[in-house]
C-alpha positions in Angstrom: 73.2 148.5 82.5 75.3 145.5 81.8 75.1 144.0 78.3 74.0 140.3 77.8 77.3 140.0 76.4 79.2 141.8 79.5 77.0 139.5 81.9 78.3 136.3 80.2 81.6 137.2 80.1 81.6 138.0 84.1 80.3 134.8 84.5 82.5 132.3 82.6 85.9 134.4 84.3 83.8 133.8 88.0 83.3 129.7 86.4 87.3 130.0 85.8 88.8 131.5 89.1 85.8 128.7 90.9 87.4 125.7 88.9 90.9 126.9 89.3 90.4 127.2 93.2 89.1 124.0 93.2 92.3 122.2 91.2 94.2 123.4 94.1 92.2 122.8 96.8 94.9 120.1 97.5 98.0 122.2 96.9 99.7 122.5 100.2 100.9 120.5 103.5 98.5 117.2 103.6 95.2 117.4 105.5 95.5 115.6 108.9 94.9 113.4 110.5 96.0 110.9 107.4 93.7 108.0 106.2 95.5 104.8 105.6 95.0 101.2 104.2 97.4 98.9 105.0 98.2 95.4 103.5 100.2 93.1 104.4 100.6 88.8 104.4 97.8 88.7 106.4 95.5 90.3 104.0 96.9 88.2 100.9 100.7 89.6 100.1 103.3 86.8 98.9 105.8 88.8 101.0 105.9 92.0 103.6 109.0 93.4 101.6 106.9 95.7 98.6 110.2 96.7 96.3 107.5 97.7 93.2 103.9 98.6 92.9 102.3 99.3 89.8 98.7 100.8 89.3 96.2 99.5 86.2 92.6 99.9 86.5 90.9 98.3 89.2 94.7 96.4 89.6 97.4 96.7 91.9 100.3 95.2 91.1 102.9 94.5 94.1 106.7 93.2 93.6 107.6 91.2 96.3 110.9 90.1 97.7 110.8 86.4 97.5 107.6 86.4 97.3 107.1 86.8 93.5 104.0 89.5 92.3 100.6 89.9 93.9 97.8 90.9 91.9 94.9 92.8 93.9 91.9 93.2 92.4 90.2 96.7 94.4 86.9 96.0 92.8 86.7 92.2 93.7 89.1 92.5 97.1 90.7 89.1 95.6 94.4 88.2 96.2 96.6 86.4 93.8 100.1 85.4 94.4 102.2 84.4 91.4 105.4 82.5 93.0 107.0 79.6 93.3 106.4 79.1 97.0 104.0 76.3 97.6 102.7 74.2 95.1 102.5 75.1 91.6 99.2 76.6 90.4 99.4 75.4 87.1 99.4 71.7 85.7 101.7 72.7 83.1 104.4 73.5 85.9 105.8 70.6 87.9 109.7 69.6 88.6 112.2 72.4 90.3 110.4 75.4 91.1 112.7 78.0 89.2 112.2 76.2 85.7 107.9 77.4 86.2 107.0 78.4 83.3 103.3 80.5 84.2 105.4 83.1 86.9 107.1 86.1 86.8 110.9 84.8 85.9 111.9 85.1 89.8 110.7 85.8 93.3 112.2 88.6 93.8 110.4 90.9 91.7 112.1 94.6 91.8 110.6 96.4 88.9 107.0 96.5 87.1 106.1 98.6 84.2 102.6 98.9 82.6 102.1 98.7 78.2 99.3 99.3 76.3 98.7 95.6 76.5 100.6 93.7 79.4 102.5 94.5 82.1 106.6 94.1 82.3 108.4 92.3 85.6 112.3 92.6 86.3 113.3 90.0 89.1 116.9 89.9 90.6 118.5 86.6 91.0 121.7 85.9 93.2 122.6 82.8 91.6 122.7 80.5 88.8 119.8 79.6 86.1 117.3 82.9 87.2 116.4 86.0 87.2 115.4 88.0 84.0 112.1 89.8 82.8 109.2 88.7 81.9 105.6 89.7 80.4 102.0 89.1 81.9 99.3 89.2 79.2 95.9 88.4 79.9 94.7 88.1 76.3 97.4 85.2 76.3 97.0 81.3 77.8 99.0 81.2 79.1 99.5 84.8 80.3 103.0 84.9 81.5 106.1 84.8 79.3 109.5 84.6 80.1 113.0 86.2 79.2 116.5 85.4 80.6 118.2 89.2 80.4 120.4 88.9 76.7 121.3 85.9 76.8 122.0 85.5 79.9 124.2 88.3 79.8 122.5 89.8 83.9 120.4 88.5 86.1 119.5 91.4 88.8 117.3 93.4 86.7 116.1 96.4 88.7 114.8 99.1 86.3 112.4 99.1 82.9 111.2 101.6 80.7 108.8 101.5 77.7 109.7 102.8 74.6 107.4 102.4 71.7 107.8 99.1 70.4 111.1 98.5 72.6 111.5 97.9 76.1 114.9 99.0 77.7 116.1 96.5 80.6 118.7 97.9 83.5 120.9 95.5 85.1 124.1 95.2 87.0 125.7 94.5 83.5 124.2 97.6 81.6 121.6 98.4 79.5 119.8 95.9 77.2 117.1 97.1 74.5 114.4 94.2 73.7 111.9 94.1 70.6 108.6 93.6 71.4 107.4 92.6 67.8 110.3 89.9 68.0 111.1 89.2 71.6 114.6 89.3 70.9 117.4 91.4 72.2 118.8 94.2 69.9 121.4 96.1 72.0 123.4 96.4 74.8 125.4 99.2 76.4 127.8 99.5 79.0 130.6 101.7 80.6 132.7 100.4 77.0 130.0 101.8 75.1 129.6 105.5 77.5 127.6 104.3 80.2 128.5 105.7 83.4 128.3 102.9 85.5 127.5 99.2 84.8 124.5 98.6 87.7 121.9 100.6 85.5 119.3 102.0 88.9 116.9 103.8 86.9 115.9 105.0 83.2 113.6 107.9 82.2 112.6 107.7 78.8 112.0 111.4 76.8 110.8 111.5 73.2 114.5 112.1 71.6 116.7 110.9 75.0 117.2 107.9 77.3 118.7 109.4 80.8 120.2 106.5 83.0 121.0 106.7 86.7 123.9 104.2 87.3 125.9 103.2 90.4 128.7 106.1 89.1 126.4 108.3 87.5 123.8 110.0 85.1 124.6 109.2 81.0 122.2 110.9 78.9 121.6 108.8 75.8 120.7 111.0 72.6 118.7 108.2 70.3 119.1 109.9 67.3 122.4 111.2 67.0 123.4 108.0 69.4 125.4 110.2 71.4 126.2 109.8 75.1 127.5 112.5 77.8 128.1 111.4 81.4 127.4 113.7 84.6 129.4 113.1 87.3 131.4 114.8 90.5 132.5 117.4 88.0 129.0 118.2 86.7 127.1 118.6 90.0 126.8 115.2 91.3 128.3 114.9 94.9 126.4 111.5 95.2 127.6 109.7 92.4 125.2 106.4 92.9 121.7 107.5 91.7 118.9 105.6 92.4 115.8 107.0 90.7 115.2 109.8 87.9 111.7 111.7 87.8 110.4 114.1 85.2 108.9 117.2 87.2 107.0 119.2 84.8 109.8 120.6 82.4 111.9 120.4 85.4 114.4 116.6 85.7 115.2 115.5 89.4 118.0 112.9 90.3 117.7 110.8 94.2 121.2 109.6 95.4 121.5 106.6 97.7 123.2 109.2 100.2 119.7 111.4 100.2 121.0 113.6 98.2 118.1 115.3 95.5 119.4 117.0 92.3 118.1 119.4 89.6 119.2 119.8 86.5 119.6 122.9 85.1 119.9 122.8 80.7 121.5 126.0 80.8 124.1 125.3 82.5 124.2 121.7 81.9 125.0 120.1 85.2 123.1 119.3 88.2 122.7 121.2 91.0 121.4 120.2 94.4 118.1 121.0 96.3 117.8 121.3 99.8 115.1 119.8 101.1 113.6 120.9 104.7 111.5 118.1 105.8 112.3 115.8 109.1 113.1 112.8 106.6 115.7 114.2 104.1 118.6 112.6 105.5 117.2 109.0 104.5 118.9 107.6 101.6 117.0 107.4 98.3 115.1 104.6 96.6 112.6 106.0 94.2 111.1 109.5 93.5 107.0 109.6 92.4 105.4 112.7 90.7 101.8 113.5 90.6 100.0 116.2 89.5 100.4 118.2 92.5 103.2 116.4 94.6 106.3 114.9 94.9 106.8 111.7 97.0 110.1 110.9 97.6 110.5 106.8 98.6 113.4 106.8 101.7 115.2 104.8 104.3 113.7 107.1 106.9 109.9 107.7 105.8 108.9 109.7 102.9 109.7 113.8 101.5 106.9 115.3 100.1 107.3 118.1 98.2 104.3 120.5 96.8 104.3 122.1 93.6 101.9 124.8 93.5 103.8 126.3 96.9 107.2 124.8 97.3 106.3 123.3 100.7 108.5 120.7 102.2 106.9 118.0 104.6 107.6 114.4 106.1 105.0 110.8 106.0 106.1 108.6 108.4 105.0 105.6 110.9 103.7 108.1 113.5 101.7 109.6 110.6 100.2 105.7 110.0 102.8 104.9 108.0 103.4 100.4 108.2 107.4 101.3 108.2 109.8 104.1 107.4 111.4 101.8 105.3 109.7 103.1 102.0 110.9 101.9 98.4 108.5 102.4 96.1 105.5 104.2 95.3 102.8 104.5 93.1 99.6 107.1 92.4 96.1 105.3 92.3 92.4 107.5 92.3 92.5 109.9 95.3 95.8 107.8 96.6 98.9 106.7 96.8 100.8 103.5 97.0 103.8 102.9 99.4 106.0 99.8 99.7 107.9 99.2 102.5 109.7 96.2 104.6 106.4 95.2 106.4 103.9 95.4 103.3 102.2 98.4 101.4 100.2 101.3 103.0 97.8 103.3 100.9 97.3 106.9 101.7 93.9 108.1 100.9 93.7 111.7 99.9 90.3 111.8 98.8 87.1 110.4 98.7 
C-alpha cells in the first residue's frame, strides 16, 4: 500500500508534467485557420504606413508615416491621432505646424519605446527645423515634451533603448546618450569614436553591454570598460547593413537588410548565419520580435516565424489574412501579436 506521503508525491509530479503540457500547448506550427484584426484609416489610423507599434496596458501605440502616433485605447475602442495634419488640437499650438509643441516631434514617427513612466518617440525628418525624440507623459499637462536629437546634431532617429536613467538615441549621425533626470545630452559616438557605421538601425541594451546594428555593422559597446569591438565581413557578417538585434533566450540574433539572419556564437566570437526554411526568408529584414515561445521576423515579403520549443520554420502572409506582406514592425499584446505594414496594422489572435 502506498504511503500518504508516496501518494502526494505521485500527484504534484502528475500536477507538473499537466502544467508543463499545457505551457506548450502552443509550441509548434500556428493553429489554422488564423484569426485577424485589422486597422487601418478607416477605423481611426493617422496613416496606413505602421513603421512602430508599442504595447502598454490596455494601449496600443502605432508610429505612423506622416501620420504622427495613434493611440488606441482596446478597452474604450477610442482613436487618438497626435499629428500635425489638420487643425491643431490644442489652443496652445497655433502658427506653422512643425513648431507644435503638444505632438510627437515629427510625423514620421519610426521608433517607440515604453519607461516605467512615459513612453519615448523617434521621428525622422528629411529636412530643416524637425525631427528629434520626444516623451509622452500622462502625469504631465501638458503630456508631450520635445527634444531636437543633440543639438541638432540628427534628425532621422530610427532606434531607442532604455537604460536606467538614460535613454540611448540612434540616428544617421551615431549614437547619442540622453539623461532623463536632466533632459540633456551627455554623449555621442560615431565611426571616430568605434562605431561601425554612422546610421545607428538598432540597439539592444544587456546589463554590462550596448550592441548596435549600423549600416556597416555590429559594434559591441562594453559600458564599463568603455571598450568597443566591431563585427563585420571578417567576423561572420555577409550582410553588413543590419537592421534589427533580438535577445533569444541566452542566444543573440542579427536581421540584415539582404534577409540574411545571424547568430552569434561567444565562443568563437563571430556570427554565423541561420538558414531559415520558411516560404518568406528571402524578404529583406526590418525588425525581429521574441516572445516566449516564437520568433516573428518583420520582412519585405510577409513574416518568418520561428518556434522555440521545436525549431520549426513557418511563413504569415496576406493569403494567411495578413493586410500586406510589407511587414515592419511588430509587437506581442495578450494572446497576440501586432504587425505593421504599408496598408495599416493587423493583429493576430492566438488565443482567447
Amino acid at each position: 500500500m502506498k504511503s500518504a506521503l508516496q501518494s502526494l508525491i505521485q500527484v504534484l509530479f502528475s500536477s507538473i508534467l499537466f502544467f508543463s503540457s499545457l505551457c506548450h500547448a502552443e509550441a509548434g506550427p500556428l493553429r489554422r485557420p488564423l484569426s485577424f484584426q485589422h486597422i487601418t484609416p478607416k477605423d481611426g489610423l493617422s496613416s496606413e504606413m505602421v513603421y512602430a507599434i508599442a504595447v502598454q496596458g490596455e494601449e496600443v501605440w502605432f508610429g505612423t508615416y506622416g501620420g504622427g502616433a495613434t493611440l488606441y485605447d482596446k478597452s474604450k475602442k477610442i482613436y487618438k491621432a497626435y499629428t500635425t495634419k489638420g487643425e491643431p488640437m490644442d489652443q496652445v499650438d497655433d502658427g506653422k505646424s512643425i513648431n507644435w509643441k503638444n505632438l510627437p516631434s515629427y510625423n514620421h514617427v519610426s521608433a517607440i519605446v515604453p519607461d516605467v513612466d512615459r513612453i519615448w518617440f523617434g521621428t525622422y525628418f528629411y529636412g530643416f527645423g524637425g525631427g528629434g525624440i520626444s516623451y509622452y507623459y500622462p502625469q504631465k499637462n501638458p503630456p508631450w515634451k520635445r527634444f531636437n536629437t543633440n543639438d541638432g546634431r540628427a534628425k532621422k532617429v530610427v532606434s531607442m533603448a532604455v537604460d536606467g536613467e538614460w535613454i540611448w538615441v540612434g540616428s544617421e549621425k551615431g549614437l547619442s546618450l540622453l539623461d532623463k533626470k536632466t533632459e540633456g545630452w551627455k554623449a555621442f559616438c560615431s565611426t571616430k569614436d568605434g562605431l561601425s557605421g554612422n546610421f545607428v538601425n538598432s540597439i539592444l541594451n544587456q546589463s554590462d553591454s550596448l550592441w548596435i546594428g549600423t549600416n556597416a555593422g555590429i559594434s559591441h559597446f562594453h559600458k564599463a570598460k568603455k571598450t568597443w569591438k566591431t563585427y563585420s565581413q571578417k567576423e561572420g557578417l555577409t550582410d553588413t547593413e543590419i537592421k534589427s538585434l533580438a535577445s533569444i533566450g541566452r542566444k543573440m540574433w542579427a536581421g540584415g537588410i539582404g534577409g540574411t539572419l545571424f547568430e552569434y556564437d561567444p565562443f568563437s566570437d563571430r556570427w554565423k548565419r541561420i538558414e531559415s526554411t520558411d516560404s518568406s526568408k528571402k524578404g529583406g529584414i526590418h525588425s525581429i520580435v521574441v516572445t516566449k515561445e516564437k520568433v516573428f521576423i518583420c520582412r519585405d515579403h510577409g513574416v518568418s516565424i520561428y518556434d522555440l520549443p521545436t525549431g520549426q520554420w513557418e511563413s504569415l502572409t496576406v493569403s494567411d489574412g495578413l493586410l500586406s506582406n510589407t511587414v515592419f514592425c511588430a509587437a506581442e499584446d495578450k494572446n497576440s501579436i501586432w504587425f505593421g505594414t504599408d496598408k495599416g496594422a493587423s493583429k493576430l489572435i492566438l488565443g482567447p
